[in-house]
C-alpha positions, 0 to 999 in steps of 0.5 A: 799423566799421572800414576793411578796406582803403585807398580810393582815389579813382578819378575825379570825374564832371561833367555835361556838355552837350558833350563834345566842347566839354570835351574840347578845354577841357581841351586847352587847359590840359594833355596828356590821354589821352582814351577814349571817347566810350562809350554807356552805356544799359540798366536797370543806368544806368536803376537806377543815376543813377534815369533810366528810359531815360537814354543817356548818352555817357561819356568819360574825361579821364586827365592826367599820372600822379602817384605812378604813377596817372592823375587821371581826369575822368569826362565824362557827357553825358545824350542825350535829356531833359536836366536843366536845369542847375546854377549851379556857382559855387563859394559853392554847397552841392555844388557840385565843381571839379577842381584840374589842376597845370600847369607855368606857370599864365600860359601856361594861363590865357592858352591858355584866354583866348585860347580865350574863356574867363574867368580869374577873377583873376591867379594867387594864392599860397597862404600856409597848409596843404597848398597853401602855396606853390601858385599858383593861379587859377580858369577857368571852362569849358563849362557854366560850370564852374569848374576850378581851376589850381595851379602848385607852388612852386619848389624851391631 
């Protein structure tokens, strides 16, 4: 079957056990425009995510536009009956972490140090596909989330 039409990405989901915790993390890396929190609840979320009476407090974390677009993070926190959660290490099967383009990745990784959280290593450079050139380092968030931060190389 062929594609009809383009695709396009809208925003990738975390769970997450405070909102409010990751919403100031990603503070610390980059300007975002928040919206929410929105309480989301009823059979079409019970049907949907397959969790009979799940509330679920959603917010929206949008960073700087490219090509005229937001990148959008969906942040979802279960009330009630969580589940328990995941190890997001990287080397796991499913397992996701968002990529931020910052303007220096130093002054980044030293806000978010600064704040108690860990900086996996010193920024590397990329030197093969369509990152080459980037520099790039992982931080580890709340929830032991892994987010990856790329500084694009300079152009002469």
């Amino acid at each position: 079957m062929a594609h009809t039409g383009n695709a396009r990405m809208h925003h990738m989901g975390i769970t997450v056990s405070d909102t409010q915790a990751t919403v100031d993390f990603y503070r610390l890396i980059a300007e975002i425009e928040v919206t929410g929190p929105l309480v989301k609840s009823g059979p079409a979320v019970d049907a949907v995510t397959g969790r009979q009476g799940a509330e679920i407090l959603i917010t929206f974390v949008a960073f700087a536009p490219f090509d005229g677009r937001a990148t959008v993070i969906e942040l979802a926190e279960y009330r009630g009956d969580p589940e328990p959660p995941l190890d997001p290490v990287n080397s796991r099967v499913g397992a996701a972490h968002p990529a931020i383009v910052v303007p220096s990745i130093e002054e980044a990784a030293a806000r978010v140090s600064d704040a108690g959280y860990a900086v996996t290593a010193a920024p590397q450079l990329a030197t093969s596909g369509p990152l080459e050139g980037f520099r790039y380092t992982y931080v580890i968030g709340p929830d032991r989330v892994r987010v990856e931060l790329l500084e694009e190389p300079v152009t002469g």
